[in-house]
Each structure stands twice: as C-alpha cells, then as structure tokens.
C-alpha positions as CSV (number, residue, x, y, z in Angstrom):
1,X,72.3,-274.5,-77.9
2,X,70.5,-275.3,-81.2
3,X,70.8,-274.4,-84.6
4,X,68.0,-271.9,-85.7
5,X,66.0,-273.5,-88.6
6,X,67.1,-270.2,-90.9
7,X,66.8,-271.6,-95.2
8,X,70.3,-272.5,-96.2
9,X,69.5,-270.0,-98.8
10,X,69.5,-267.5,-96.7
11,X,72.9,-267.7,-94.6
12,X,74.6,-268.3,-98.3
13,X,72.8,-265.2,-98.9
14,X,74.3,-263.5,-96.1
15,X,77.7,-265.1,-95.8
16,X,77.8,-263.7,-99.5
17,X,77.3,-259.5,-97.9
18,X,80.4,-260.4,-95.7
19,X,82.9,-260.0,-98.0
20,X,81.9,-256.6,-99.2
21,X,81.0,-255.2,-95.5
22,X,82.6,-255.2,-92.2
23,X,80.8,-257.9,-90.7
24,X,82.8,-261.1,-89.8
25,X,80.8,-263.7,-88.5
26,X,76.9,-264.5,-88.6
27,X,75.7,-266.7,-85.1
28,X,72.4,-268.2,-84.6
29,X,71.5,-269.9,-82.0
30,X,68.4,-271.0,-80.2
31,X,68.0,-270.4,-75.9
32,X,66.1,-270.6,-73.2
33,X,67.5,-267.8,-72.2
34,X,70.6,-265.3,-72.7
35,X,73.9,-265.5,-70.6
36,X,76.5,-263.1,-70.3
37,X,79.1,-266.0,-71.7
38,X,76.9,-266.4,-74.7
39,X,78.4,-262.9,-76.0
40,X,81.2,-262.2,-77.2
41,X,84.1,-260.3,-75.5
42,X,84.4,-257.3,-78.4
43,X,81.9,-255.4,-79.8
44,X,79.2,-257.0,-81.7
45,X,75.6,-256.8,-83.2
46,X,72.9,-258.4,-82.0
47,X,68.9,-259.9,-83.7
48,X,66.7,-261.0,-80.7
49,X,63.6,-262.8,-81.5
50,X,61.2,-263.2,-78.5
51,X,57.7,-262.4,-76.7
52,X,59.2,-259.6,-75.4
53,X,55.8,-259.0,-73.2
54,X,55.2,-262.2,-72.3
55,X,59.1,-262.3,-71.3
56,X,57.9,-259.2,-68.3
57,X,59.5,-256.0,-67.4
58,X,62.5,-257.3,-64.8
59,X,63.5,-260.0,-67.3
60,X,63.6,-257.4,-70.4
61,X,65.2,-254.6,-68.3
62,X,68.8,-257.4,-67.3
63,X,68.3,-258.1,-70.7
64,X,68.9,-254.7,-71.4
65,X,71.9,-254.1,-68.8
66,X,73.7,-257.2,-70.1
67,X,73.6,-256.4,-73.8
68,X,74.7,-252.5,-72.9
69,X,77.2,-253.7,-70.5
70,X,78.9,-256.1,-73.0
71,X,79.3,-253.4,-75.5
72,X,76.7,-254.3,-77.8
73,X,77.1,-251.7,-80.5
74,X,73.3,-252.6,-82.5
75,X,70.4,-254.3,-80.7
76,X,67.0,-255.3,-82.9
77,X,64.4,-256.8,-81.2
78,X,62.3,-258.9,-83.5
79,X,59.1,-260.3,-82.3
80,X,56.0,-259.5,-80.4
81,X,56.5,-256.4,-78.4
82,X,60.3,-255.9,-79.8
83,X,59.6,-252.1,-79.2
84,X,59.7,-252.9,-75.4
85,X,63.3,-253.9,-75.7
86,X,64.1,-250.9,-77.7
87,X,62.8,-248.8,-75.1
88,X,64.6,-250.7,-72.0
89,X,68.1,-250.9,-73.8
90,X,67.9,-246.9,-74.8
91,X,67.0,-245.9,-71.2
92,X,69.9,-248.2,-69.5
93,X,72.2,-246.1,-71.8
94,X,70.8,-242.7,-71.0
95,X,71.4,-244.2,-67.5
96,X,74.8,-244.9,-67.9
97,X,75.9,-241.2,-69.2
98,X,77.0,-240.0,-65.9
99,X,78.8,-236.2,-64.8
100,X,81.9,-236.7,-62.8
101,X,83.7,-233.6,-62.0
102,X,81.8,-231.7,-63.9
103,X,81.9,-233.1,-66.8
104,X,79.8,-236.0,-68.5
105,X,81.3,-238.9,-69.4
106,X,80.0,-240.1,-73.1
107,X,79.5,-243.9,-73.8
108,X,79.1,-244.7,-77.5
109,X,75.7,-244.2,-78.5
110,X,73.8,-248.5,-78.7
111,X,71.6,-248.0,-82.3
112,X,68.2,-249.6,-81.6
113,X,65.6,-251.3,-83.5
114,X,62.6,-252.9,-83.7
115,X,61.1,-255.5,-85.8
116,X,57.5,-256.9,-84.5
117,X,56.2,-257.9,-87.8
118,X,59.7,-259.4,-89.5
119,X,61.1,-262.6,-89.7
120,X,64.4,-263.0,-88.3
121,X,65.9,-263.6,-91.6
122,X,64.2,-260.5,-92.8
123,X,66.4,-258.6,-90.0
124,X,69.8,-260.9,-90.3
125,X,70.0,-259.5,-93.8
126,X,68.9,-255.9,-92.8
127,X,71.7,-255.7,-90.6
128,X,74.6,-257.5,-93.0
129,X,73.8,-255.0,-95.7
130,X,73.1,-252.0,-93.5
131,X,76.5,-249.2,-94.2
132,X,76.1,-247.9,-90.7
133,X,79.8,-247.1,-89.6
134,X,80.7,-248.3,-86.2
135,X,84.3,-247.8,-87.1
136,X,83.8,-244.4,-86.5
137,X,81.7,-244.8,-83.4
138,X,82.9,-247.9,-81.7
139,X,86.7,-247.8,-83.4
140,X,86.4,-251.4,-84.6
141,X,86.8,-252.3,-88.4
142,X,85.4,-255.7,-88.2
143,X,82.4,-257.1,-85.7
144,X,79.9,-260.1,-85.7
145,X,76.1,-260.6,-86.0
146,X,74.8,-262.9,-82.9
147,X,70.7,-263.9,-83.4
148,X,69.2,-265.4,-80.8
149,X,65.8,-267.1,-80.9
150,X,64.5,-267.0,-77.0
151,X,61.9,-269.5,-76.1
C-alpha cells in the first residue's frame, strides 16, 4: 500500500482536531482494492474515494457487506457516483435488522455519506471535526479514521 499524496498541511491540520475529539488515528492509504485485513478489528470510520460506477453493482454491494460486517460505525463515499455506495451500505444494514422470536434484533445504526464533488481532504477533515457521538451509539470513546483511495 501507498501513501496518499494528501498536503502535509493538511494531516498537521488534522492530527491537530485529535486532541480535542475522540478520534485516535488518521490512515491513508492507496489500493487496488479493499480487503477484509485492511480494517481494523474495533470500530472505526471510514473516507472511500473511487468511481463508484465504473467499480459496478456486485463489486460495490461486498464492498458494502465488508464494511457493515466489520463494524464500520461512518462510511463516506467520495468520488464519482459516492451516492451509490451510500445507497448499498444503508440497504445491507436494513438487511441485517432481523425478527427472531418475535422480536427484532437492532444493530447500531452505520451513518452514511456522500461526497461526489469533494476532495478527500475536504471529507478527512469533515469527519475529524464532526461531534457526532458514537460513544453513545457504538459504546466506544475513542476510534480511527481509515481513507482509502481505490484505483
């Protein structure tokens, strides 16, 4: 994996919002594509930047699985098409709310959002400084930021 070419400026920049929020630890990386080992094992956020047509609808829906299955708490899509990615990761977690017995089993709710016209830095700072609490949601004090670039 490579280092995103993100300004200096702007991870100081960043790395600076840690200390007053919850967020631990900012990761970018650059892919070919995204692997189930590539995320981490506790809850975390998560900046995608990709074609998200050109990537087609069976690629973008495992996408979708994986992230919701690895308890991605906050997915933004950033890129051509990002709302596609919105749309696949909502619907896997309206599919995962099941009945049993009777009564329906609640997963935490995955926030989604979207970001076609908005550079990737634009959205790593978005979400650093955002005062969404998952503490209350998700039950974790601390989490990390993953961006991927795709492609």
């Amino acid at each position: 994996m490579l280092c995103c070419h993100i300004l200096l400026t702007e991870l100081i920049k960043l790395k600076m919002h840690l200390m007053d929020n919850m967020v631990q630890r900012i990761s970018v990386v650059e892919v070919e594509s995204i692997t189930a080992d590539m995320l981490p094992s506790s809850p975390y956020c998560i900046a995608i930047e990709a074609d998200f047509e050109m990537c087609g609808n069976e690629a973008r829906w495992a996408l979708a699985e994986l992230l919701v299955k690895t308890d991605v708490m906050w997915v933004a899509g950033v890129g051509n098409q990002s709302s596609l990615l919105d749309d696949d990761v909502d619907m896997v977690c309206v599919n995962r709310q099941t009945v049993v017995d009777n009564d329906y089993i609640r997963f935490p709710d995955v926030m989604t959002t979207w970001h076609d016209d908005e550079p990737l830095e634009d959205v790593l700072e978005f979400m650093a400084i955002t005062e969404f609490d998952f503490k209350e949601v998700w039950g974790v004090s601390k989490w990390d930021i993953i961006a991927i670039k795709v492609g």
